[in-house]
C-alpha positions as CSV (number, residue, x, y, z in Angstrom):
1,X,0.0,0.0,0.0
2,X,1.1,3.8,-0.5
3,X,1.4,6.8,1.3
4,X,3.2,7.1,4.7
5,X,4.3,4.0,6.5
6,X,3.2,5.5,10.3
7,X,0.2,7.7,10.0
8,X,-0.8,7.1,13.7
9,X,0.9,7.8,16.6
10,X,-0.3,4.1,18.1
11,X,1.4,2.0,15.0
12,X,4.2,0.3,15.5
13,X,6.9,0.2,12.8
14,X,10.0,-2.7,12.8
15,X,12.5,-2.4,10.0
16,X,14.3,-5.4,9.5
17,X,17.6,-5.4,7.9
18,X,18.6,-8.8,6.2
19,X,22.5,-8.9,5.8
20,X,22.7,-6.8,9.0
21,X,26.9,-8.6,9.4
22,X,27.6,-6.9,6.2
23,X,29.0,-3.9,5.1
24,X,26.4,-2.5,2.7
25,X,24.4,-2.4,6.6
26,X,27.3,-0.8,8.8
27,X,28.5,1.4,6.2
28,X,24.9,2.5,4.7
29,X,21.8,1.4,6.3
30,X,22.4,1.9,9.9
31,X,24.1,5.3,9.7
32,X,21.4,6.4,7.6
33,X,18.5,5.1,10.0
34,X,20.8,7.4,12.7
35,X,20.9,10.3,10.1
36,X,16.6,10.2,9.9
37,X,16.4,9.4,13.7
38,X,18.4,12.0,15.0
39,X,16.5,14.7,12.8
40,X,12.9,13.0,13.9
41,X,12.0,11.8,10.8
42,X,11.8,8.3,11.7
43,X,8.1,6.8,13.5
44,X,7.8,7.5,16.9
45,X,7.1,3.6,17.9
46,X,10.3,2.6,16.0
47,X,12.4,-0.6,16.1
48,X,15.0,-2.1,13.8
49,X,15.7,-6.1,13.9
50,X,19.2,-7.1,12.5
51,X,19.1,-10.8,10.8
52,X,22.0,-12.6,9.8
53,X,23.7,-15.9,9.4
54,X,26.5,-14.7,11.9
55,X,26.3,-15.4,15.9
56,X,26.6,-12.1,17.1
57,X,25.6,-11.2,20.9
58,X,23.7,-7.8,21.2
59,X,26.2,-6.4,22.7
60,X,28.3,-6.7,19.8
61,X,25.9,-6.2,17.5
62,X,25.5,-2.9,18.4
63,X,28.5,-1.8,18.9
64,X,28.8,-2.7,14.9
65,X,26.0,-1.0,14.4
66,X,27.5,2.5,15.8
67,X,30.8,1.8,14.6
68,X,30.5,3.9,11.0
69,X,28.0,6.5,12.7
70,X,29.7,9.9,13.3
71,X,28.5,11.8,16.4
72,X,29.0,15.4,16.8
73,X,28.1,16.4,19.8
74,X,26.3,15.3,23.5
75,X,23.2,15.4,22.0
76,X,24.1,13.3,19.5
77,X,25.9,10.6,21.5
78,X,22.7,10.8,23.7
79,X,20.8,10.3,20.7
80,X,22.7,7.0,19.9
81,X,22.5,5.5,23.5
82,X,18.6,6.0,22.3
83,X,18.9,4.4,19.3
84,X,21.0,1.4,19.7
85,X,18.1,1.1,22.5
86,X,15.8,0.8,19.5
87,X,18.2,-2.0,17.8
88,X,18.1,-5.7,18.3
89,X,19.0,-8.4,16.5
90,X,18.6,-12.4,15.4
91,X,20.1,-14.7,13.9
92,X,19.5,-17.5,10.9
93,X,19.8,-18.7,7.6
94,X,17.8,-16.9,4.2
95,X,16.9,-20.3,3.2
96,X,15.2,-21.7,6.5
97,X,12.0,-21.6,7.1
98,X,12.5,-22.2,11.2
99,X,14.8,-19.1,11.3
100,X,12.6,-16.9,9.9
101,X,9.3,-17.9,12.9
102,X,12.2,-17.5,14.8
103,X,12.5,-13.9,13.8
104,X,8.9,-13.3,13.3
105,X,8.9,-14.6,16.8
106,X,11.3,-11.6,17.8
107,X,9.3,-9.0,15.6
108,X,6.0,-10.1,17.2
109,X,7.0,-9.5,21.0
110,X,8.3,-6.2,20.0
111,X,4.7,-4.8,18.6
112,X,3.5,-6.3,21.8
113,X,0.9,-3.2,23.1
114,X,0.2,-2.0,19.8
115,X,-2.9,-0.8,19.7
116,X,-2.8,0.4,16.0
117,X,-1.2,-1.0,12.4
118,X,1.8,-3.1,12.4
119,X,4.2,-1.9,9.5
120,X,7.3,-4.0,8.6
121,X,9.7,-2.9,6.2
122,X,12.3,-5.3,5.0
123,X,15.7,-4.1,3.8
124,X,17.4,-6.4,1.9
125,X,21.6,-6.0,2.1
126,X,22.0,-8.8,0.6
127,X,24.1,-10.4,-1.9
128,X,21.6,-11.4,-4.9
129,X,22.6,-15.1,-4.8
130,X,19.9,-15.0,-1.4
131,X,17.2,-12.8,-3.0
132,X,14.6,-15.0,-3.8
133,X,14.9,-18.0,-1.1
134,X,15.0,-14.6,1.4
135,X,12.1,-12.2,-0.3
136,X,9.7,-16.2,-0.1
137,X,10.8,-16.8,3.5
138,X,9.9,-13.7,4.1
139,X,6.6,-13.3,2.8
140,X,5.9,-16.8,4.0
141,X,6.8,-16.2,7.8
142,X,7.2,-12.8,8.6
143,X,4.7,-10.8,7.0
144,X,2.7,-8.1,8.9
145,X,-0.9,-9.2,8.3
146,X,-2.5,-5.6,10.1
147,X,-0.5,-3.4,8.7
148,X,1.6,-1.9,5.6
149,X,4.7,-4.4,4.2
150,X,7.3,-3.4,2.1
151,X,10.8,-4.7,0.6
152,X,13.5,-3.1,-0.1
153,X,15.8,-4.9,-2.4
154,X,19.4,-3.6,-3.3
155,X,20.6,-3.5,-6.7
156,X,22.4,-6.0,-9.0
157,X,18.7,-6.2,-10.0
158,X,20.2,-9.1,-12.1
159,X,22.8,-9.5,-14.3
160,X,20.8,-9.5,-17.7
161,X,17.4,-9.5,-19.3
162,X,17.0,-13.4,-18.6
163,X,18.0,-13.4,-14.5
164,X,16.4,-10.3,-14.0
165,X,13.1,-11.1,-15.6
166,X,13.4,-14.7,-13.0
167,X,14.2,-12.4,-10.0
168,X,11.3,-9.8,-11.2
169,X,8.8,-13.1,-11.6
170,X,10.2,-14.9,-7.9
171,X,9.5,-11.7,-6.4
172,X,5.7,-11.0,-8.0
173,X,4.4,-14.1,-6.9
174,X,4.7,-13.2,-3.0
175,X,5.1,-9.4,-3.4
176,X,2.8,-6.9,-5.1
177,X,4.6,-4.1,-7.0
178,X,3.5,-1.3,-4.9
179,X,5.2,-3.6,-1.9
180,X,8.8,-3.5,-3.6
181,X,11.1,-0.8,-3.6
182,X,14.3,-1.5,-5.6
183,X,17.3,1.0,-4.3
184,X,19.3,2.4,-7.0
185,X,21.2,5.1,-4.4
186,X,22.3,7.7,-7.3
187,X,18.4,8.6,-7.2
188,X,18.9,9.8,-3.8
189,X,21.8,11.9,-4.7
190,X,20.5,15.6,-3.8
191,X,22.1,17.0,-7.6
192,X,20.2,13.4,-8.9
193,X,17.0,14.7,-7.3
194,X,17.5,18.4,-8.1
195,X,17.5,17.6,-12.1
196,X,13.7,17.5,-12.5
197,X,13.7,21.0,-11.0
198,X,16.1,22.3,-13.1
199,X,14.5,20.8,-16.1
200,X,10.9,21.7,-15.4
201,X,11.1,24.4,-13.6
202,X,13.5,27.1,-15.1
203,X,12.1,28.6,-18.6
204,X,15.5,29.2,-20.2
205,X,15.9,25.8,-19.5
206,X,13.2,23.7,-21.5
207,X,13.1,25.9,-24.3
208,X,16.7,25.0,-25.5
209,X,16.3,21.3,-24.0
210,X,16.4,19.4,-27.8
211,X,18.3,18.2,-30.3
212,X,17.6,22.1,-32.4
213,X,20.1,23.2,-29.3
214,X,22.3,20.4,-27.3
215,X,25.3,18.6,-29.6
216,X,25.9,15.8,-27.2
217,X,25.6,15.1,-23.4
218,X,28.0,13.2,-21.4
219,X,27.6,11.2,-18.3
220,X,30.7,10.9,-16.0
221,X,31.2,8.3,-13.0
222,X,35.2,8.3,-12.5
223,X,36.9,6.3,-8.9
224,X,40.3,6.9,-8.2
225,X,40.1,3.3,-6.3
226,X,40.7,0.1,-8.3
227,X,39.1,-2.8,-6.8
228,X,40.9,-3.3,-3.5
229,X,40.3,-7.2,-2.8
230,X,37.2,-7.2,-4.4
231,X,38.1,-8.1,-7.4
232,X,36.4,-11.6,-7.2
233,X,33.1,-10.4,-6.8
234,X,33.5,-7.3,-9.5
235,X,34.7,-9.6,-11.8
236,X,31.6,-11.5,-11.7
237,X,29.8,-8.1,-12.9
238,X,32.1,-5.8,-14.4
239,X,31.9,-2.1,-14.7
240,X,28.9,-1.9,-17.3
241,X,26.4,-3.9,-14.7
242,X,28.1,-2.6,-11.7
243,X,27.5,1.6,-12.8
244,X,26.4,2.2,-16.1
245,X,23.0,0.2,-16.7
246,X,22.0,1.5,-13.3
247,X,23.1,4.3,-11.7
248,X,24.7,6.0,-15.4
249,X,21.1,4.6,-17.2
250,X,18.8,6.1,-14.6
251,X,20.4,9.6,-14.7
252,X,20.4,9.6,-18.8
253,X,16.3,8.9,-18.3
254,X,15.7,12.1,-16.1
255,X,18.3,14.4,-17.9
256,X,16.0,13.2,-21.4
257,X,12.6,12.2,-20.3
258,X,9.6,14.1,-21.5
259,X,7.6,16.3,-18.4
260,X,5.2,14.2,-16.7
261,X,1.7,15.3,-15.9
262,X,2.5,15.5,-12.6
263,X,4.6,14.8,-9.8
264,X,2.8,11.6,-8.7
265,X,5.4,8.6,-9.2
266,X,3.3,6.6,-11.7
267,X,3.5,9.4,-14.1
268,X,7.6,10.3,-13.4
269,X,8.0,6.8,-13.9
270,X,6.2,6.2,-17.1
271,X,8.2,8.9,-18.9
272,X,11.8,7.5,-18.1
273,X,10.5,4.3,-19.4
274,X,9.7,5.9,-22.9
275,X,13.4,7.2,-23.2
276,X,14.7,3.3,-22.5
277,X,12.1,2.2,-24.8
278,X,13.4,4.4,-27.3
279,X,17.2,3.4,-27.1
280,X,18.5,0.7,-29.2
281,X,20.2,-2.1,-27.6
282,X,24.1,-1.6,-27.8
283,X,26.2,-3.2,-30.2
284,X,30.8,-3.1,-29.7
285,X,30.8,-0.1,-32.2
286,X,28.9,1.6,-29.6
287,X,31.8,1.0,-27.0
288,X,35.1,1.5,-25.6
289,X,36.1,-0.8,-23.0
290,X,39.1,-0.7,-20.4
291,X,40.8,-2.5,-17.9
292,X,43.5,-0.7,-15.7
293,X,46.9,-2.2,-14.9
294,X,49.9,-1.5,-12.9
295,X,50.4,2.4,-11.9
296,X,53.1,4.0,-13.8
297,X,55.3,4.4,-10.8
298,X,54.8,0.8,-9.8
299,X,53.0,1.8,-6.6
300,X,49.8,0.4,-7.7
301,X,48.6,-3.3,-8.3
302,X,47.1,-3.3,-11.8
303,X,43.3,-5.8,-12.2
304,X,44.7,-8.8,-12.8
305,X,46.9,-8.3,-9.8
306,X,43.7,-8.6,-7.6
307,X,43.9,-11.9,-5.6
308,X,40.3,-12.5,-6.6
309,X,40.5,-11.9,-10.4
310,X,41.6,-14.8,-12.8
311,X,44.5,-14.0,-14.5
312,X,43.3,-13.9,-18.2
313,X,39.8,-12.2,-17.3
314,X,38.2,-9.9,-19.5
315,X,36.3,-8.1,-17.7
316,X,36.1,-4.0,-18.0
317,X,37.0,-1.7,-15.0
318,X,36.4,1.2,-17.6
319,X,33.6,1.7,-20.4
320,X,32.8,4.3,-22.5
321,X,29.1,4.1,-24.3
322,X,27.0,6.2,-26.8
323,X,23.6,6.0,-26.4
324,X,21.0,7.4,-28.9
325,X,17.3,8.1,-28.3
326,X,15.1,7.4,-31.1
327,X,12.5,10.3,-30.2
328,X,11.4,14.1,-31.7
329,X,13.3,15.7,-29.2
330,X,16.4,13.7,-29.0
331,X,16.9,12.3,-32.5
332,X,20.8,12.6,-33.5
333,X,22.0,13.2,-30.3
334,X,24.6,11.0,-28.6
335,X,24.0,10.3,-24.6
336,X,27.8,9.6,-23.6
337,X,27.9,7.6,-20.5
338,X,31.7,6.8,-19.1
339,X,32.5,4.9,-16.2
340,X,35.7,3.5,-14.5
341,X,37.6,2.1,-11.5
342,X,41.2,3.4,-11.0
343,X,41.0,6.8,-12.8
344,X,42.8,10.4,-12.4
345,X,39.5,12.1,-10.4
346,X,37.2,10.6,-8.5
347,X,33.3,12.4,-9.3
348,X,30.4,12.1,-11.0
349,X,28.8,15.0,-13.2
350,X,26.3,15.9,-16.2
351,X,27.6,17.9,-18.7
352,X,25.3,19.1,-21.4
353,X,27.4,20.7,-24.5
354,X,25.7,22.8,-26.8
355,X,25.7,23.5,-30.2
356,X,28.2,26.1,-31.9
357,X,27.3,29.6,-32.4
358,X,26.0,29.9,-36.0
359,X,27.4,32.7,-38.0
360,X,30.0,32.8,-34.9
361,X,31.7,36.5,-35.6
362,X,34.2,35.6,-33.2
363,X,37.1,33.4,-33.6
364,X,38.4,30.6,-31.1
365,X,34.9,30.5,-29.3
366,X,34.1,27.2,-27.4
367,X,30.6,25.9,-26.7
368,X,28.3,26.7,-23.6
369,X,28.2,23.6,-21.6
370,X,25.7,23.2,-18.9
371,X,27.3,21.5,-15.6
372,X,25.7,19.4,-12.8
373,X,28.3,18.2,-10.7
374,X,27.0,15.2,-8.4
375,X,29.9,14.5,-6.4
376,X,31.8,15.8,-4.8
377,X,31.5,19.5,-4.0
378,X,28.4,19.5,-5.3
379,X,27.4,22.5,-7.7
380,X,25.5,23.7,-11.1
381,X,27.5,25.9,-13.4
382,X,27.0,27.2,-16.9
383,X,30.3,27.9,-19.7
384,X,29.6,30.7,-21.4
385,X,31.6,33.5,-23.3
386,X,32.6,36.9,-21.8
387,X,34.5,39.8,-22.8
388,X,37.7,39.3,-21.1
389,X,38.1,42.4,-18.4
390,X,40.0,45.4,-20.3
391,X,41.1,46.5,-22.7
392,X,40.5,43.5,-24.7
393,X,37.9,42.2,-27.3
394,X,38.8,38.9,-26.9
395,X,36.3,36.2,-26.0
396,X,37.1,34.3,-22.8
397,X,35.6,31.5,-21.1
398,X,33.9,32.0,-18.5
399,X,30.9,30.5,-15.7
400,X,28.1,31.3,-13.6
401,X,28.7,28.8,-10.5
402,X,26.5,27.7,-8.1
403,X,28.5,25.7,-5.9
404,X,26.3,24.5,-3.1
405,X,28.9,24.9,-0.5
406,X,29.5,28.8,-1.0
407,X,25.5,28.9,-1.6
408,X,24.0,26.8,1.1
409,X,26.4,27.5,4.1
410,X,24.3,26.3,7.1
411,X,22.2,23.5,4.8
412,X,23.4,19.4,5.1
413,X,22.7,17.3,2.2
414,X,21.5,14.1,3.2
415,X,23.3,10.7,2.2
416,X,21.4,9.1,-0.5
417,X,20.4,6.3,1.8
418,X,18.8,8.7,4.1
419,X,16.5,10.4,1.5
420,X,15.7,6.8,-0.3
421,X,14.8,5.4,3.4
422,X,12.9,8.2,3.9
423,X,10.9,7.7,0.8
424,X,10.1,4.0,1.4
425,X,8.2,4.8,4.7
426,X,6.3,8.1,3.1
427,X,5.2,5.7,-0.2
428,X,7.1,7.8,-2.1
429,X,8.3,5.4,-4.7
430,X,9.6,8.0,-7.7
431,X,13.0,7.2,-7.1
432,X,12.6,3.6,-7.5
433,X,13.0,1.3,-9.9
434,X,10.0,-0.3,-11.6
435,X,9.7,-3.7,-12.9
436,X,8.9,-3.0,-16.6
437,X,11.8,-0.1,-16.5
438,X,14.3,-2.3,-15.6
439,X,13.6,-4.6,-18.0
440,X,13.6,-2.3,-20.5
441,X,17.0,-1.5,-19.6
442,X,18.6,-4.8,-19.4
443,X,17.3,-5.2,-23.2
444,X,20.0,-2.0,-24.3
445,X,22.7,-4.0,-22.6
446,X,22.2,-7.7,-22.8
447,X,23.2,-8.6,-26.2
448,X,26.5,-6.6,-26.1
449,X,26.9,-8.0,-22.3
450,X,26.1,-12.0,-23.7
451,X,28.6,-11.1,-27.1
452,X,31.4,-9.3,-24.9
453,X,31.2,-12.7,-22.7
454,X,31.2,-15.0,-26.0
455,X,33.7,-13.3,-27.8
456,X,36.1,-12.5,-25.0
457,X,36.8,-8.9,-26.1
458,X,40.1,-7.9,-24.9
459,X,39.4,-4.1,-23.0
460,X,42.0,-1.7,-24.3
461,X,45.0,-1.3,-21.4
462,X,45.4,2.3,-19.3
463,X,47.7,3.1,-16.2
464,X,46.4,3.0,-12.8
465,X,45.9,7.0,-11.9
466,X,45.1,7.5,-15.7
467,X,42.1,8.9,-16.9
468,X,41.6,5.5,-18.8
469,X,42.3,4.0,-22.0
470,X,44.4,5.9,-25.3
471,X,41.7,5.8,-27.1
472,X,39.1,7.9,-25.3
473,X,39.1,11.1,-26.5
474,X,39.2,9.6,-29.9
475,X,35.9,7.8,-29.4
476,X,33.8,10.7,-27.6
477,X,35.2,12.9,-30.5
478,X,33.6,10.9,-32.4
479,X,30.4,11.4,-31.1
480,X,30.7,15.1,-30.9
481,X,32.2,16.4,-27.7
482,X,34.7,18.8,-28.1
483,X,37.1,19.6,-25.1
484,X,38.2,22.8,-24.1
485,X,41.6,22.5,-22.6
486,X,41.9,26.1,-21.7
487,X,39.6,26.0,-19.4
488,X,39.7,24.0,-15.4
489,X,36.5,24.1,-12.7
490,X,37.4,24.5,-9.6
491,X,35.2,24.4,-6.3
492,X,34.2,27.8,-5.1
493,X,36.1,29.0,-2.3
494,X,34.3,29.6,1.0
């Protein structure tokens, strides 16, 4: 059911966090539930049950639980004595059916005195070998029959069209739609969040928003961390599963989707599945694919380096992708979504390039380039040519910044977890991922994922620190871009 999860003070509300030993749930999920507790956005009759296959005392548990949660002040730390209060936990196996009445058990003594609904929410930090055995055991043992339920799964949604259709179809026979909330955490990304605003609600804005104005747009996730250990399980998924048909994807459908008629999630929704619709699957000639070795200094391990990661793997730690939509508005002009582990910069950013000037009367002019830098230092600025200050008549490049730290001094942005959280107990399920939407966006990528996989396409070599393979700038020339090396960002100065 929708709308808020606690509309009376005499519910009860028990999230339960599946995978609570991991650290997805130290490093995300409990800080976050802290972040939304300590601001009094959580329900008043609040509890959160930890499951897990480890054997864990309480004690313990939650002193895990407060180990990645940063405290400020007194009130703060007093706040966490309250919390941890709030935080039990139990432990069992995803696949057993005794160890989930065993937790259902735990869950039911702690709505003991409610006299209103019973709300359950059920995060699941799990790895998505245990989705479906969990997501049935769940629904089988522990679901709230007086009250509102819903599930929280964490993305890989899947790792193509074929697994993710079988996880979609496990998870509809127990679970309605409106029960499941699939977490993609770039959509709680305050500069993520901000882009329908900018879009819908800034005139200058939609009337240039086309194909008659924009050249190319270009959609940058860069690490400066390779894979640290982790290589076994990345190498399982690759960069292109593990960024760009989710987090990359989901930003291309808001920067490109049509205005909804209104704000109501349905409609949102329905429009970014129109612009995946529209794009046709990807073939190699659409790609550029990486794989970073040793640094140049020899500091750095290269991939294949990685304990985990076979020695003759193929796998990508760096792709480069253009996307086009087959629409009125977008016809012609190529999406460029780049991703990589290992790189020069570490940030994630939206850059819209326009077109030239036509009839440009003034030499060595470069484009206006809108800017929406994600992460980190968060900030919207616009290139544009000015009169350099003078004497002068040349034309120099030049900005209009909005850097959020300079602008928004005594606001905190939220971690993306806490906004998403948030938004699973208010209903609000706009920045979630539908069932039909991510299918339509495995079927871009799974025929150049199942062909990359046949074929053993060798990625193209770059140096640790780099910012990735030789033949980048080549390929997003290609498609358009055109850099201007005169010119460097930097975050405004406080």
């Amino acid at each position: 059911m929708g709308g808020p999860i606690s509309p009376s003070a005499k519910d009860s509300t028990v999230i339960v966090v599946l995978g609570a030993s991991g650290d997805l749930a130290y490093k995300k999920t409990f800080p976050a539930l802290f972040g939304l507790y300590k601001h009094k956005l959580l329900p008043d009759n609040l509890s959160v049950v930890g499951y897990a296959r480890s054997s864990i005392e309480l004690a313990e548990f939650r002193s895990r639980v407060s180990s990645k949660i940063k405290i400020k002040d007194d009130r703060e730390k007093a706040l966490l004595v309250d919390f941890l209060a709030r935080c039990t936990y139990v432990s069992g196996k995803y696949d057993n059916a005794e160890d989930f009445k065993k937790l259902n058990a735990a869950v039911d003594d702690i709505e003991k005195g409610t006299t209103g609904d019973k709300h359950r929410v059920f995060y699941m930090a799990l790895p998505p070998s245990v989705f479906i055995p969990a997501s049935e055991g769940l629904k089988a043992n522990v679901y709230a029959k007086g009250g509102n339920n819903r599930l929280v799964v964490e993305k890989p949604f899947g790792k193509d069209s074929e697994s993710s259709r079988e996880l979609a179809t496990a998870l509809a026979a127990n679970w309605q739609e409106d029960e499941i909330y699939r977490i993609d955490h770039y959509l709680g990304k305050e500069m993520v969040k901000n882009l329908m605003i900018l879009r819908f609600a800034n005139m200058f804005f939609s009337s240039v928003w086309n194909r008659q104005h924009i050249d190319n747009v270009q959609i940058t996730f860069k690490e400066q961390i390779g894979t640290q250990g982790r290589g076994g399980y990345f190498d399982e998924f690759g960069i292109i599963r593990d960024v760009m048909q989710n987090h990359l994807l989901q930003i291309l459908t808001i920067v490109a989707m049509e205005k909804p008629v209104s704000l109501d999630a349905e409609d949102i929704r329905n429009e970014k599945v129109k612009v995946l619709r529209a794009i046709k699957p990807l073939t190699q000639s659409d790609m550029l694919l990486g794989q970073y070795g040793r640094s140049k200094d020899g500091k750095e391990e290269g991939y294949l380096d990685d304990k985990g990661v076979p020695k003759d793997s193929t796998t990508a730690t760096f792709a480069v992708g253009a996307f086009y939509i087959k629409n009125e508005r977008w016809d012609g002009v190529p999406f460029i979504l780049k991703c990589g582990k290992a790189l020069d910069a570490a940030k994630t950013e939206i850059r819209v390039q326009f077109q030239d000037v036509p009839g440009n009367i003034y030499p060595d002019t470069m484009r206006n380039e809108l800017v929406v830098r994600v992460q980190p230092e968060e900030a919207v600025y616009m290139k544009f040519m000015n009169k350099e200050p003078g004497l002068s008549t040349k034309a120099v490049t030049s900005e209009l910044d909005l850097s959020y730290a300079k602008r928004y001094k005594d606001l905190i942005i939220p971690d993306a977890y806490e906004s998403l959280i948030l938004d699973v107990l208010n209903g609000d399920k706009a920045n979630f991922v539908r069932a039909d939407e991510l299918d339509a966006a495995w079927k871009i990528f799974t025929p150049l994922l199942h062909e990359l996989e046949a074929t053993k396409v060798k990625p193209e070599p770059y140096a640790y620190g780099e910012r990735g393979p030789e033949g980048l700038a080549a390929f997003v020339g290609k498609h358009g871009f055109k850099h201007d090396a005169s010119y460097a960002w930097a975050p405004a100065k406080i």
